[in-house]
Every structure is written in structure tokens, then in C-alpha cells.
C-alpha beads as a LAMMPS data file, in Angstrom:
LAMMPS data file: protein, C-alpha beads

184 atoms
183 bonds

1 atom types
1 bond types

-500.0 500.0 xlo xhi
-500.0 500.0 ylo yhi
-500.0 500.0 zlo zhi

Masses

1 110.0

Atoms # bond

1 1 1 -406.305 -348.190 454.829
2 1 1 -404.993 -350.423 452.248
3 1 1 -401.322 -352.122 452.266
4 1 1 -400.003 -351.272 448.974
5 1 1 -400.353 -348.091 447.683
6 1 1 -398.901 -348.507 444.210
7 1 1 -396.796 -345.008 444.632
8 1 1 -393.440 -346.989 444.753
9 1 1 -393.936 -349.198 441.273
10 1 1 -392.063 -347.251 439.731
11 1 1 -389.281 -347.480 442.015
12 1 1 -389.317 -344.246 444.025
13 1 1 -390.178 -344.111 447.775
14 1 1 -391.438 -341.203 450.085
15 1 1 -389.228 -340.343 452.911
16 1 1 -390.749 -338.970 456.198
17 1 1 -391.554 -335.263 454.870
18 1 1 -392.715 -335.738 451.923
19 1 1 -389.823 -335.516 449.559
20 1 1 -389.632 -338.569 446.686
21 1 1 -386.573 -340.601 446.297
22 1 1 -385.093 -343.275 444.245
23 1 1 -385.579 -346.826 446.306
24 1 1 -381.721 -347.175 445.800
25 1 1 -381.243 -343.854 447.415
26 1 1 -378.587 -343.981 449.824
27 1 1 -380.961 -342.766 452.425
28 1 1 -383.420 -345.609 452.110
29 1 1 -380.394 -347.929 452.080
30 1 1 -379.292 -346.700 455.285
31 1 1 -382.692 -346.681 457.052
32 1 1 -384.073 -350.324 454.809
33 1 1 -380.683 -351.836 456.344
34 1 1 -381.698 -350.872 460.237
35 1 1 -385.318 -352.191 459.508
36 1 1 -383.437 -355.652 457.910
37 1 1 -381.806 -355.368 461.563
38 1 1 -384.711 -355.184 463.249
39 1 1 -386.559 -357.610 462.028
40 1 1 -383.223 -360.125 462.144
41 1 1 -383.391 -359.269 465.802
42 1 1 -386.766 -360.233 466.198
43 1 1 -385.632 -363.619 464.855
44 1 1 -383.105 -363.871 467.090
45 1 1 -385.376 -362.817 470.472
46 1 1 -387.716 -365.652 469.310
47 1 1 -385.019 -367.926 469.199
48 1 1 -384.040 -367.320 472.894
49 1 1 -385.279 -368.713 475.627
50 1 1 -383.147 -366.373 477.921
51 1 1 -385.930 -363.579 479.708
52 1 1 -383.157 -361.157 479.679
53 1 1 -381.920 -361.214 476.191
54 1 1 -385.456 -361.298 474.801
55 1 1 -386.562 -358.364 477.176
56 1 1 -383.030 -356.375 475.991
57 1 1 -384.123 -357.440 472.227
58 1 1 -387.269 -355.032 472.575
59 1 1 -386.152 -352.679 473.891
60 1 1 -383.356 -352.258 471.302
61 1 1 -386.260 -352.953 468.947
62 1 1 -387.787 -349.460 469.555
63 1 1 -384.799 -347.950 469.580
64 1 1 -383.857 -349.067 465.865
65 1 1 -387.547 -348.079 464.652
66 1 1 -386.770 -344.615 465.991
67 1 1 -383.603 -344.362 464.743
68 1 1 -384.964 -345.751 461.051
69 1 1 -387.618 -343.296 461.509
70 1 1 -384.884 -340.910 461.818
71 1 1 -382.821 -341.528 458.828
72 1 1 -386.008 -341.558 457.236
73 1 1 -386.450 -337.787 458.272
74 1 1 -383.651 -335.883 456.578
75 1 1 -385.304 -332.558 457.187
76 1 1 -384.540 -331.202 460.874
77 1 1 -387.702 -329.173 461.471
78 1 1 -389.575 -332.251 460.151
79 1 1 -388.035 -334.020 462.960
80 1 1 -388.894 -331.264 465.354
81 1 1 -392.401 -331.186 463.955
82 1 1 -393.206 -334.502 464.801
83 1 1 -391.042 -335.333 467.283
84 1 1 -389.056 -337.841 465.943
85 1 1 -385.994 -339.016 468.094
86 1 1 -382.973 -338.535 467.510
87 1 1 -380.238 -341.294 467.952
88 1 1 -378.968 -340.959 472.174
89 1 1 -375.365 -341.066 473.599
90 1 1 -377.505 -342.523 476.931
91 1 1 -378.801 -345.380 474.679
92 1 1 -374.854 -345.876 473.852
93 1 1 -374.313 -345.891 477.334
94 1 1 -377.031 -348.688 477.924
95 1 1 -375.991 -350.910 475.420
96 1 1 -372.258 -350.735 476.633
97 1 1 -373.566 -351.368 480.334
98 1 1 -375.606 -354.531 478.766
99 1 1 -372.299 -355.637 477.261
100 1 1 -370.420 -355.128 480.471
101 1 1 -372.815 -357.114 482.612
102 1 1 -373.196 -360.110 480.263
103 1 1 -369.484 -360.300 479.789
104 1 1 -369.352 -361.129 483.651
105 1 1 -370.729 -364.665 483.109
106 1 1 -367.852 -365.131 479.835
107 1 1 -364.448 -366.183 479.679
108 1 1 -362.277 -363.967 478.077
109 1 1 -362.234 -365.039 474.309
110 1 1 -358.247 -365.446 473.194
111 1 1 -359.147 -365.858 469.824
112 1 1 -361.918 -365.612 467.119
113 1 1 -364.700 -367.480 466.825
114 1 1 -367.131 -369.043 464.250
115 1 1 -370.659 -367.945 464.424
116 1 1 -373.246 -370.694 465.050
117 1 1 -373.652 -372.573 468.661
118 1 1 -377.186 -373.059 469.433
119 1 1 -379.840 -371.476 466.992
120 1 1 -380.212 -368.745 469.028
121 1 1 -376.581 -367.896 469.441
122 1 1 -376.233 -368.003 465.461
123 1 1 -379.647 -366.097 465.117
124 1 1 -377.709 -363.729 467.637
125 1 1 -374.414 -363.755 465.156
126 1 1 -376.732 -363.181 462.016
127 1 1 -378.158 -359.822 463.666
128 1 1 -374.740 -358.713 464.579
129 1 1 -373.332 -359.067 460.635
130 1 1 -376.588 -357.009 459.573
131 1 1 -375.854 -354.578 462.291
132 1 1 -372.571 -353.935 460.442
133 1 1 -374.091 -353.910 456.955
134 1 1 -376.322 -351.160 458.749
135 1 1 -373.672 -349.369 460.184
136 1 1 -371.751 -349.101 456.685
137 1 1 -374.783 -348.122 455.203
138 1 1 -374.902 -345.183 457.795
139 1 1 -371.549 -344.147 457.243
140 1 1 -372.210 -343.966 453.677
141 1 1 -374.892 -341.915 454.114
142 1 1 -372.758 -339.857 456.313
143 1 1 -370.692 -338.748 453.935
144 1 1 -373.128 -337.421 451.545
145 1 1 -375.837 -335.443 454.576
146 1 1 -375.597 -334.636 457.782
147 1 1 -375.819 -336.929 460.267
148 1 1 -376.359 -337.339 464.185
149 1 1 -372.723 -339.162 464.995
150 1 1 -374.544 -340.943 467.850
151 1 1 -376.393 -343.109 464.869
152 1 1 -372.331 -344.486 463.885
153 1 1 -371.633 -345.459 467.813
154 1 1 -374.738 -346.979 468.292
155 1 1 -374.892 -349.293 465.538
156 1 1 -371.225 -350.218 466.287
157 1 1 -372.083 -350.770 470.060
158 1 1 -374.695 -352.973 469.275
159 1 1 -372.632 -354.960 466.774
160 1 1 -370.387 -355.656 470.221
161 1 1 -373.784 -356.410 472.157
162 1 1 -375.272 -358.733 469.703
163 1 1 -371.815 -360.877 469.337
164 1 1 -371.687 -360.955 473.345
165 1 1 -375.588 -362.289 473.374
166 1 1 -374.496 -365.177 470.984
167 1 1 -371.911 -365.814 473.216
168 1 1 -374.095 -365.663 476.268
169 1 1 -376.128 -368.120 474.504
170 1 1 -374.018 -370.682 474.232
171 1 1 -372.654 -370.362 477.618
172 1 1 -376.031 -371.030 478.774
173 1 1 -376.417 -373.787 476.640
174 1 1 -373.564 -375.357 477.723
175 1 1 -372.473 -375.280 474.179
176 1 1 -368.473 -373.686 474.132
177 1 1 -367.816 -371.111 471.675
178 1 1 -365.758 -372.978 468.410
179 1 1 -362.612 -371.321 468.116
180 1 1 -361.521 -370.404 464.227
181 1 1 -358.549 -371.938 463.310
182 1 1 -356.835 -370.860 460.321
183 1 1 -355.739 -373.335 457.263
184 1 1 -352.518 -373.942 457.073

Bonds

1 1 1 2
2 1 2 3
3 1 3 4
4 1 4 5
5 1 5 6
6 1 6 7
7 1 7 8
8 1 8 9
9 1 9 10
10 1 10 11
11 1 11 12
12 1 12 13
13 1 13 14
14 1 14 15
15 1 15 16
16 1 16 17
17 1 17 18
18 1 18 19
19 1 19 20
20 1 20 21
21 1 21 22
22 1 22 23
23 1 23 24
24 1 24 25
25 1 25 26
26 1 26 27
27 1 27 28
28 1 28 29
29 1 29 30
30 1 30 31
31 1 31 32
32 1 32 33
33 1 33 34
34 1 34 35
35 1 35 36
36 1 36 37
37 1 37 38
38 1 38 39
39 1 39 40
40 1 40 41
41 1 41 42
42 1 42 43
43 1 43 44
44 1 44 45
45 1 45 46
46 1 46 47
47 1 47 48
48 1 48 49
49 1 49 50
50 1 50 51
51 1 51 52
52 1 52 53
53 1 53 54
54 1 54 55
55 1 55 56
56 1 56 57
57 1 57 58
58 1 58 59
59 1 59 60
60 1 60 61
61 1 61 62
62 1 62 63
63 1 63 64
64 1 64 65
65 1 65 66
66 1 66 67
67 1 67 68
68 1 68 69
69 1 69 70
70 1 70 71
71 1 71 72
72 1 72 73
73 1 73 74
74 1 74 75
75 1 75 76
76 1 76 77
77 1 77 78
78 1 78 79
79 1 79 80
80 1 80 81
81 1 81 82
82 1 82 83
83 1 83 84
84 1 84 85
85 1 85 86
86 1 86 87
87 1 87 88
88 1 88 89
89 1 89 90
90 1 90 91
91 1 91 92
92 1 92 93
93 1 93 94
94 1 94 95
95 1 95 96
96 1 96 97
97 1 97 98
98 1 98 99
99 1 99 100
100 1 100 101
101 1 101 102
102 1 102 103
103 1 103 104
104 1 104 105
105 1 105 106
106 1 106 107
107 1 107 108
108 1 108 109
109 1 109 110
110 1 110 111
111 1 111 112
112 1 112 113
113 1 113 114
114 1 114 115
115 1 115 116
116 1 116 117
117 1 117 118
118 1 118 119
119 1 119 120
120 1 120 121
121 1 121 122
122 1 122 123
123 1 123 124
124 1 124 125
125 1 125 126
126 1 126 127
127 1 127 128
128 1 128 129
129 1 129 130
130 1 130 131
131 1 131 132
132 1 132 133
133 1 133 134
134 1 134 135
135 1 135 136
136 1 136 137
137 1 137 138
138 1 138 139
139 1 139 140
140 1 140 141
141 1 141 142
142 1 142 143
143 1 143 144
144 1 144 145
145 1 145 146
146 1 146 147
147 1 147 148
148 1 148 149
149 1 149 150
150 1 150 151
151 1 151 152
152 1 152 153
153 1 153 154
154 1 154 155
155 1 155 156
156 1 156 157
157 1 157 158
158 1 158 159
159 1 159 160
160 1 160 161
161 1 161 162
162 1 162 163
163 1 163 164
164 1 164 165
165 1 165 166
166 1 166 167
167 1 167 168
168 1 168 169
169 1 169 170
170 1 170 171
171 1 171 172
172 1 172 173
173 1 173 174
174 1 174 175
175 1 175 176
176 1 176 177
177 1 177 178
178 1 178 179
179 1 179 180
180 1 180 181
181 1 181 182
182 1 182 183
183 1 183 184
């Protein structure tokens, strides 16, 4: 099976189900943003050299492919058909109890902070802005089909998770947290 399949050049895409779409579909936003956050992720696990965090990262991986794979499924019985997951409240739950344990080993933050820190801690930080530009492009999509609400509080849970990580990082590291200070 070949790569390229020249079916997109002139800028339309296939989503999961056979129906044809404009590349700038809001759809393929929504579901092109969570693969952008997936593979920013992936940058960010390589960066680590924390087991945990890394072994967190992939499974978080597989839980944005399904949820891409998802969005990329308008069509219900589609879904059904080939068993494609829908987005979990329990996955919520996990990434809230990740967030809960890590923030054991933090002080509590009295301020903002700037991203950066180690490279992994800003790889960490980059992920968590894309997981916002994912979420908004979820929410958009929201409001023009029907969507499993679970999709919105996961992407904004792991937003939380992903800034905790880059704080975990630096703790590690030794490296504090920088503290934004406002001109003045």
C-alpha cells in the first residue's frame, strides 16, 4: 500500500465513513488539532527522562488516537460498526487522579508562570497550549454537530495534566518554576 494516494490534491479529505470533506472542514480541524497534540506529546515523552511521565504520555497517546478517530467518525452507526471509542468520563477521572498525585511532590503555585524550565518541562508546556488549540477546535465543532461532551472535559483535563508534568519536570530538575511578573 502506497503513502500518498493523490485523493486529497485537490484539497478534500475522507472522513472515517466515507463521506468527502473540505481539508478546512471544521471536523478535520478538530480531529488534525488532537493528532498536532499527539504528536507534540510524543516530543515531549522523548524529552523526559521521568519513567512515569513517559509511561502516562502513552497511554494518553492512545487515548487521543481514539478520540481523533472519533471526531473523524461523525456517523454514529459508523462508530458502532467498527467499534470506534468513544471519548470516557473514567479516562477524565484518570487524568484528574494523575494530576492529583503529581501535585503531591509541588508547591502550591501563588502566581503564574512562564513556560520553559528544562526542555522537557517546555516540551511539556508546548503540548499543553496545543491541547487548548485542540480543545477550541472541539468546541467549535460542537456547535455545528453533535458531540460526546466527555471530548470538551478531557481535552481541558489534560491541558491541567500537561502544565502539572512541566512543572513536575522542573521540580525534578531542580530547576524552580520562573514566576511571570508583569511590566510596570
Amino acid at each position: 500500500m502506497k503513502v500518498y494516494t493523490r485523493r486529497g490534491d485537490g484539497g478534500e479529505t475522507d472522513l472515517f465513513g466515507g463521506e468527502r470533506v473540505a481539508k478546512d472542514h471544521r471536523r478535520v480541524h478538530a480531529y488534525g488539532a488532537v493528532d498536532e497534540l499527539n504528536s507534540v506529546l510524543g516530543v515531549a515523552a522523548a524529552a523526559s527522562a521521568q519513567k512515569d511521565l513517559r509511561d502516562a504520555c502513552q497511554r494518553i497517546q492512545g487515548e487521543l488516537f481514539d478520540l481523533g478517530a472519533h471526531l473523524a467518525t461523525p456517523d454514529p452507526a459508523h462508530r458502532a460498526k467498527y467499534h470506534v471509542p468513544a471519548p470516557r468520563d473514567q479516562d477524565v477521572a484518570a487524568l484528574e487522579a494523575c494530576i492529583d498525585g503529581l501535585e503531591r511532590e509541588l508547591a502550591p503555585l501563588s502566581t503564574f508562570v512562564l513556560p520553559g524550565g528544562t526542555l522537557a518541562a517546555a516540551a511539556f508546556h508546548q503540548a499543553r497550549t496545543v491541547c487548548r488549540r485542540a480543545e477550541r477546535a472541539v468546541v467549535a465543532l460542537g456547535h455545528e454537530a453533535s458531540l460526546d461532551p466527555a471530548a470538551v472535559r478531557y481535552l481541558n483535563r489534560l491541558s491541567d495534566l500537561l502544565f502539572v508534568m512541566a512543572r513536575v519536570e522542573n521540580h525534578r530538575a531542580g530547576q524552580p518554576d520562573v514566576a511571570w511578573s508583569p511590566r510596570r
